[in-house]
C-alpha positions in Angstrom: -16.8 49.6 63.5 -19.0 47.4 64.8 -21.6 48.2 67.9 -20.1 46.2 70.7 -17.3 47.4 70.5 -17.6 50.8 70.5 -20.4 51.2 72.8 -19.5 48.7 75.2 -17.8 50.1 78.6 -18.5 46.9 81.1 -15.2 45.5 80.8 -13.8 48.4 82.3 -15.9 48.5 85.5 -17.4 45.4 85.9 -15.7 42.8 88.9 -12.1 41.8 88.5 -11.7 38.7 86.1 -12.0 35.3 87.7 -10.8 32.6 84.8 -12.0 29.1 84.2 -9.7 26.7 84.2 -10.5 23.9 82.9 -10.8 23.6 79.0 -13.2 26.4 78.1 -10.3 28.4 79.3 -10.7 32.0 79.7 -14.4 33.2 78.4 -14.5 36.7 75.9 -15.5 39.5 77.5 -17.8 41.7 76.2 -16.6 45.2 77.1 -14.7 47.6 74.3 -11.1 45.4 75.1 -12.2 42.1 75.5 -14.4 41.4 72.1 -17.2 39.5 72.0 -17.9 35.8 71.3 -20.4 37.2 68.4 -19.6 40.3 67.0 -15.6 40.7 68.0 -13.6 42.7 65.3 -12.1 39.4 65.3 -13.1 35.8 64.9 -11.0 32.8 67.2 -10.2 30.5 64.7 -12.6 27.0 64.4 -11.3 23.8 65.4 -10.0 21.6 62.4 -8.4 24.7 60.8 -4.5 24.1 59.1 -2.1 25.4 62.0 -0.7 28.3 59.6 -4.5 29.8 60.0 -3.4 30.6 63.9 -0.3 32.8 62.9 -1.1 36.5 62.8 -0.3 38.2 66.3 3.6 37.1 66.8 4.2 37.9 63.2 2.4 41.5 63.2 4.9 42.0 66.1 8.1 40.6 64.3 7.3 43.0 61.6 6.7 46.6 64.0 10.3 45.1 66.2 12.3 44.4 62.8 12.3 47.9 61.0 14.7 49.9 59.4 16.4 50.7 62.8 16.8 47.0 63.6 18.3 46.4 59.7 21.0 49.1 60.3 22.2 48.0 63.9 22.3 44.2 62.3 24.1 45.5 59.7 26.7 47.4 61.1 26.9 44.6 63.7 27.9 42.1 61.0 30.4 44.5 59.2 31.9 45.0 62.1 32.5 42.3 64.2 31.6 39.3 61.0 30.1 36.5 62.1 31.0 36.3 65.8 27.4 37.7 67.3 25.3 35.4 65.7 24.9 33.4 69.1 23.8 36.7 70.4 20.4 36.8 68.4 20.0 33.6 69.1 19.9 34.2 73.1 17.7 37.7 72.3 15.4 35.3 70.5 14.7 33.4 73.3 14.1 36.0 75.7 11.5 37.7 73.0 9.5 34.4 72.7 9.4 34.3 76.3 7.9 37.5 76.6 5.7 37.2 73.5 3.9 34.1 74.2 3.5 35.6 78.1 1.7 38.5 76.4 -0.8 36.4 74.6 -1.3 33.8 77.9 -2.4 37.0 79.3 -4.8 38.4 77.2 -6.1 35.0 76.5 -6.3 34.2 79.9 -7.4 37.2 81.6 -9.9 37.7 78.9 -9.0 41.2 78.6 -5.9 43.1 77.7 -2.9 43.7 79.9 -4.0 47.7 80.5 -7.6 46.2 81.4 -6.1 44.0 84.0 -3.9 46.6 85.6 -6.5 49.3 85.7 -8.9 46.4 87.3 -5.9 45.7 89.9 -4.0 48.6 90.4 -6.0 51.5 89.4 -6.5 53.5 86.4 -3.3 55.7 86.8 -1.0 52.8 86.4 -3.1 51.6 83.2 -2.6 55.1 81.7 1.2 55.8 82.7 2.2 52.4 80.2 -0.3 53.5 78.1 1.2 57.1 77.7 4.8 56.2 77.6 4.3 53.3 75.1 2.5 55.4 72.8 5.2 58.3 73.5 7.9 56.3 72.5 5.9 55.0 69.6 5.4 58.7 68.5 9.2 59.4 69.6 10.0 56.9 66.6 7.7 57.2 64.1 10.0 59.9 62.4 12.4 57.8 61.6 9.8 54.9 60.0 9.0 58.3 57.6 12.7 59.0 56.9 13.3 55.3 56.2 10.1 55.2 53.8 11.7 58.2 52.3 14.9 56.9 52.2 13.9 53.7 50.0 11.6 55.8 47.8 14.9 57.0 47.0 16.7 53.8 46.0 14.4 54.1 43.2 13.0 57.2 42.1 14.9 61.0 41.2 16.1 63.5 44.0 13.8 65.8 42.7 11.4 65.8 39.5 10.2 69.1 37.4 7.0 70.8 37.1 7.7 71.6 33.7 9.4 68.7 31.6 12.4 69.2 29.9 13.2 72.5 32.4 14.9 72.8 35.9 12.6 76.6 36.9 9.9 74.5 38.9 12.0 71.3 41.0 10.1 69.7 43.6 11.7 67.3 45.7 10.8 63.6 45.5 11.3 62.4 49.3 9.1 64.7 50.9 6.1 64.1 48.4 6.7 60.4 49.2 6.2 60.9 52.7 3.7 63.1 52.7 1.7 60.9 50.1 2.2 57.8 52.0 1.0 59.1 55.0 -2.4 60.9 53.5 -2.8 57.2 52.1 -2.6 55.3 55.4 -4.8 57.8 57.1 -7.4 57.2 54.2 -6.9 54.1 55.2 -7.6 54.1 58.8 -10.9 55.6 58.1 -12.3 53.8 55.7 -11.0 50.3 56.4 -14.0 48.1 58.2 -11.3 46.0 60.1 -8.4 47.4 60.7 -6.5 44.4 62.3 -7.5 41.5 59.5 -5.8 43.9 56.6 -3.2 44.4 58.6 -2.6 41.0 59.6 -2.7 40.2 55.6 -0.7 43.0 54.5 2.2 42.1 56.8 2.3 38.2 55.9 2.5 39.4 52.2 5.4 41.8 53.3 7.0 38.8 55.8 7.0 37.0 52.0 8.7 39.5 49.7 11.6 40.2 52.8 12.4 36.7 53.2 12.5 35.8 49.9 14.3 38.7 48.8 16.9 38.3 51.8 17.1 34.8 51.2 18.0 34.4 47.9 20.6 37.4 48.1 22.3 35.8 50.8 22.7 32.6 48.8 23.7 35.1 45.8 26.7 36.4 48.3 27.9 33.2 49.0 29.3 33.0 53.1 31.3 30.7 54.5 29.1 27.8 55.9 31.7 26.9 58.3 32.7 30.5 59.2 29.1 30.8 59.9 28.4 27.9 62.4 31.3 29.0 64.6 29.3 32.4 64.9 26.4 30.1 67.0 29.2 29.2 69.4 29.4 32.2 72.1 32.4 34.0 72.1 33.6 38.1 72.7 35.3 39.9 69.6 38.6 40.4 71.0 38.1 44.4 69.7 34.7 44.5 71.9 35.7 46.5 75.4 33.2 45.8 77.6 33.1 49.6 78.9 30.4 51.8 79.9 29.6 54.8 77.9 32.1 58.1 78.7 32.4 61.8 77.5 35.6 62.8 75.4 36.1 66.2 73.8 33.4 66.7 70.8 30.7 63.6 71.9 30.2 60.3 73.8 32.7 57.1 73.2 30.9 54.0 73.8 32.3 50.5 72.8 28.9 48.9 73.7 26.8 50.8 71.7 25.9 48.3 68.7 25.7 45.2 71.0 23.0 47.5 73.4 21.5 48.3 70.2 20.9 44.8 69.0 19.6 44.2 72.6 17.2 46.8 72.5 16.0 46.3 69.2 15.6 42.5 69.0 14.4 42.3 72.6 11.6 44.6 72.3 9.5 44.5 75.6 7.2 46.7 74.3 6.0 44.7 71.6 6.1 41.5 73.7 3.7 43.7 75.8 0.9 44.8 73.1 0.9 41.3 72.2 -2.0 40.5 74.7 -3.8 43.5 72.5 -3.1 42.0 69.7 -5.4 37.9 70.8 -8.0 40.4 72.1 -8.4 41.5 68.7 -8.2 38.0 67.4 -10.8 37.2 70.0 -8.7 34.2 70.9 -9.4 32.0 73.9 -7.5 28.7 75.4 -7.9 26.8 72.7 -7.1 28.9 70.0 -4.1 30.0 72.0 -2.9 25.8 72.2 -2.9 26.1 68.6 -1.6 29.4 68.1 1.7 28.7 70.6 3.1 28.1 66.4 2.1 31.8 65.8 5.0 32.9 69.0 7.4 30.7 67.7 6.9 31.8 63.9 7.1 35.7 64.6 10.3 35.3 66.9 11.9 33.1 64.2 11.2 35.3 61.4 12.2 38.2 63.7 15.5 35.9 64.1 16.2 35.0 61.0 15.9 38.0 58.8 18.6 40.1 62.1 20.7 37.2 61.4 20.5 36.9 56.9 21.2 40.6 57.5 24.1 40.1 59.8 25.8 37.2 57.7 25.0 39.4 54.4 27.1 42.2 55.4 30.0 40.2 57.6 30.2 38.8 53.8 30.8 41.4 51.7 31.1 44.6 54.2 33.5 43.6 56.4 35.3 46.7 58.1 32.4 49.6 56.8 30.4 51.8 58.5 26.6 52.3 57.7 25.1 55.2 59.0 21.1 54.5 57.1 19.3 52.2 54.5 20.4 54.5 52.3 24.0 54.5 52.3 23.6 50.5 53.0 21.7 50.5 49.7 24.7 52.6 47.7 26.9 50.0 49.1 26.3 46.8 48.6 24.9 48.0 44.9 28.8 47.9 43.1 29.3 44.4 45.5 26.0 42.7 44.7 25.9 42.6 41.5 22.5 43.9 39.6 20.3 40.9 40.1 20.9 40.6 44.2 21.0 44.2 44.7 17.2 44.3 43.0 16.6 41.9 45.5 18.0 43.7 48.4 16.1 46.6 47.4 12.9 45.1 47.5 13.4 44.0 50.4 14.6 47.0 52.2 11.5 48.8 50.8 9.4 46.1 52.4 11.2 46.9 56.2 10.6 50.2 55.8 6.9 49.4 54.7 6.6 47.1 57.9 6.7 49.5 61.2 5.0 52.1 59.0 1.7 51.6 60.1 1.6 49.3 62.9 4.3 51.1 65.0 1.3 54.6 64.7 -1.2 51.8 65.2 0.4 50.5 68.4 1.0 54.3 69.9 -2.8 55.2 69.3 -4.4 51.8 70.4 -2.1 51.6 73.3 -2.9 55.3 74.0 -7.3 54.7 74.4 -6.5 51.8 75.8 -4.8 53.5 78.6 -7.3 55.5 79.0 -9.9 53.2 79.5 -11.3 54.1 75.9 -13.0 51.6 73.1 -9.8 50.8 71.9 -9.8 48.1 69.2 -7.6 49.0 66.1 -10.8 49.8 64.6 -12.5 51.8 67.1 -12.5 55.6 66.8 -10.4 56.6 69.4 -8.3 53.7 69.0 -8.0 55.4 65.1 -7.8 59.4 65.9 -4.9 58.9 68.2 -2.9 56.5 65.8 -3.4 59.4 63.6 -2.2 61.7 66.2 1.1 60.0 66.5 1.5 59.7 62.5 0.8 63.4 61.8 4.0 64.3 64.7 5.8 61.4 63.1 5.8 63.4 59.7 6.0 66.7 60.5 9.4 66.0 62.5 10.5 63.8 59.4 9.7 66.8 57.2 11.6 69.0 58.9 14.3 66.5 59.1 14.9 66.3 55.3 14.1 70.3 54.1 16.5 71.3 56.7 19.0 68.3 56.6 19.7 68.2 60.6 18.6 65.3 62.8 16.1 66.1 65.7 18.7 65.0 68.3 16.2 66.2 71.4 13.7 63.9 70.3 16.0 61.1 69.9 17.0 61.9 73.8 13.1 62.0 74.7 12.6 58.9 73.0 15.7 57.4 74.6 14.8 58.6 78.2 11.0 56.9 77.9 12.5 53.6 77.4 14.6 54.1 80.8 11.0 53.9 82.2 8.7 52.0 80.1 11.0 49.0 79.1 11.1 47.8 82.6 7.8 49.1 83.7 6.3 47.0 80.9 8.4 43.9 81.7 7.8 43.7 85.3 4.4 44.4 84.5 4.0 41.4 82.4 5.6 39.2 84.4 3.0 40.0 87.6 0.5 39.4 85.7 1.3 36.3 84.5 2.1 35.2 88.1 -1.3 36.3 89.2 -3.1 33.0 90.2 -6.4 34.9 90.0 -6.1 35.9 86.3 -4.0 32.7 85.0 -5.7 29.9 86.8 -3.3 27.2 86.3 -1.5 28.3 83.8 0.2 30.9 85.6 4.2 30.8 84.8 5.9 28.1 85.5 9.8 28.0 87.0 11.4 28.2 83.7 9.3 30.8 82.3 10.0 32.6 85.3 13.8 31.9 84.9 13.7 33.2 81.2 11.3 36.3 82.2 14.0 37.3 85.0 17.3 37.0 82.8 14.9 39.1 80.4 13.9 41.7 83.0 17.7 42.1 84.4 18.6 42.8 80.7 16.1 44.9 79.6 16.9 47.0 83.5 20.9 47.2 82.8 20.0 48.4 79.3 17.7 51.1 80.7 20.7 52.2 83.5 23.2 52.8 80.3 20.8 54.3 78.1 19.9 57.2 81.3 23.6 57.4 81.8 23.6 58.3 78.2 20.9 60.4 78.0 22.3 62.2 81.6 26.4 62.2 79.5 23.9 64.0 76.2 22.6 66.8 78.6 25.9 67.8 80.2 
């Protein structure tokens, strides 16, 4: 941890942030958000470097958006409905890019992150309620990150494994020791690492590798139909697809939409877009390393694209009609169809998605959280750390309970489900003021397109958060 940034409080109270604009672009502050030119956790990369150096931000977020959640709705998205929603990532592609490269104009501009700003602007209290719901959703959803770890543990390994070889009087089961092994890991991790963002950013382009790789080839092993396939690109509505809002029958909730709201919500992940301007502040990035870095937006959101849509085809290929309700029963599945060479592959990969959101989704939660708060709160600094753990430990007690007892913690679903309602547009709208604000963007303030592409964005991420309360308000009654 180094001293400027967790002893430095200036950025916090000194005079709201005037940028330059002219090529300088906006300067590094030197309170606990904003780095420092010298001694930031993070270093802007030099001029002259190869473009691939800039890529770490957009493809840290591609990796906490596209977890085991995101696989599953892609999935059952392509099995039913084949290839005919492929256009549909497409268009929640664009709208992510929009909202991750606003992120990082933000941060780079304002020279501070987007909670800095608000608190500068609108208070402290505004700052704090983002800060709180973000990290309550990310804690909301960290037990299912430990179910999915636990879930591709057991791809591979036993159900349960003996104390005493050769006898069945001492069985412990193999899940829970996964995720309670994994988790005492990460923790080490998080306080003894030096840096927490550069591993990070390293761990997950080595993880970016092994899924694409893996989900490349076994979609080449599977064979679709290349012309099958383009047609998906063209928009069209499944003829089976009602376009209904969710209702109450006798013994749960019918709702036709539900995958397509899903594949929304989890490709279009405002949240994400949102901790992106965390995310340059860590890289210390200014205007210039942002110019070069506009390749690191457009990498994250095509990998973030690409993988939802190998996924999608996969399944449309060789699970048309099924159901999947996890990884797990996704896994069993496709093993007899695959063949043992593609399903190795798969399996790899599926135990790199669940590796992904792991940490950075407990990471997000607890920097978001101090950040909020008006706290040092780099990924390295000691608030920034205690709280991520904080939201891991919740994460895996819930996830413990979860697989001893065998039932799904359905109010915590709800209370996940209900903070989006709020925070989802909250962030958005939040976002796209700043990035209007003449004062922190200078001259590169949004433009009429981005503006166009931010408001499509905002009116879907709002009618999502209207069916998801009426959901949540159909669950409690």
């Amino acid at each position: 941890m180094n001293t400027a940034d967790s002893s430095g409080q200036g950025q916090n109270r000194r005079e709201p942030h005037r940028p330059q604009t002219g090529s300088a672009g906006a300067t590094r502050s030197s309170g606990q958000n904003g780095g420092s030119a010298s001694v930031g956790a993070g270093r802007a990369d030099p001029p002259g470097r190869p473009w691939w150096r800039a890529i770490g931000p957009a493809l840290i977020t591609a990796c906490v958006v596209f977890g085991p959640g995101s696989l599953i709705i892609n999935a059952n998205v392509g099995a039913t409905y084949g290839y005919q929603l492929v256009w549909l990532l497409v268009l929640t592609g664009v709208l992510m890019g929009t909202y991750v490269s606003m992120g990082a104009r933000v941060g780079v501009c304002g020279g501070a992150t987007p909670c800095t700003l608000l608190a500068q602007r609108l208070g402290r209290p505004m700052a704090f309620l983002i800060g709180l719901t973000l990290c309550l959703v990310c804690t909301a959803f960290q037990f299912s990150n430990n179910l999915a770890v636990a879930l591709a543990a057991g791809a591979f390994l036993p159900e349960t494994v003996s104390l005493s070889p050769g006898t069945d009087l001492v069985l412990l089961p193999v899940k829970p020791m996964v995720v309670v092994g994994f988790n005492a890991l990460v923790i080490l991790f998080l306080f003894t690492a030096r840096q927490v963002y550069q591993i990070l950013e390293r761990a997950m382009k080595i993880l970016v590798a092994v899924i694409l790789i893996c989900f490349v080839v076994n979609l080449l092993l599977v064979r679709p139909n290349v012309l099958d396939v383009l047609k998906g690109f063209v928009p069209s509505w499944p003829e089976q697809l009602r376009f209904e809002v969710p209702k109450k029958i006798e013994g749960g909730i019918e709702d036709p939409m539900i995958l397509v709201a899903s594949l929304l919500g989890t490709t279009f992940a405002v949240a994400a877009a949102f901790f992106q301007g965390n995310m340059v502040r860590e890289k210390n990035w200014t205007l210039p390393d942002y110019e070069n870095g506009i390749v690191d937006a457009i990498a994250g959101v095509a990998v973030l694209t690409c993988v939802s849509m190998i996924i999608m085809i996969t399944t449309a290929t060789v699970l048309p009609g099924q159901k999947l309700e996890d990884v797990g029963q996704l896994a069993q599945a496709l093993q007899p169809l695959l063949g043992p060479t593609a399903f190795t592959l798969f399996a790899m990969g599926l135990f790199a998605v669940a590796m992904n959101p792991f940490v950075i989704n407990a990471v997000i939660g607890g920097t978001i959280l101090a950040d909020g708060l008006g706290l040092p709160a780099r990924m390295s600094d000691r608030a920034s750390r205690l709280f991520t753990v904080l939201v891991m430990l919740v994460g895996m007690a819930v996830a413990m309970w979860a697989l001893v007892t065998g039932n799904k913690p359905v109010p915590l679903m709800i209370f996940g489900q209900a903070l989006t309602v709020v925070g989802n547009p909250l962030m958005a709208a939040a976002l796209l003021w700043l990035a209007n604000r003449p004062d922190i963007m200078g001259h590169r303030r949004n433009r009429w397109p981005t503006n166009l592409l931010g408001g499509v964005g905002f009116l879907v991420v709002l009618l999502l958060a209207i069916r998801v309360l009426w959901r949540v308000v159909l669950q409690l009654s």
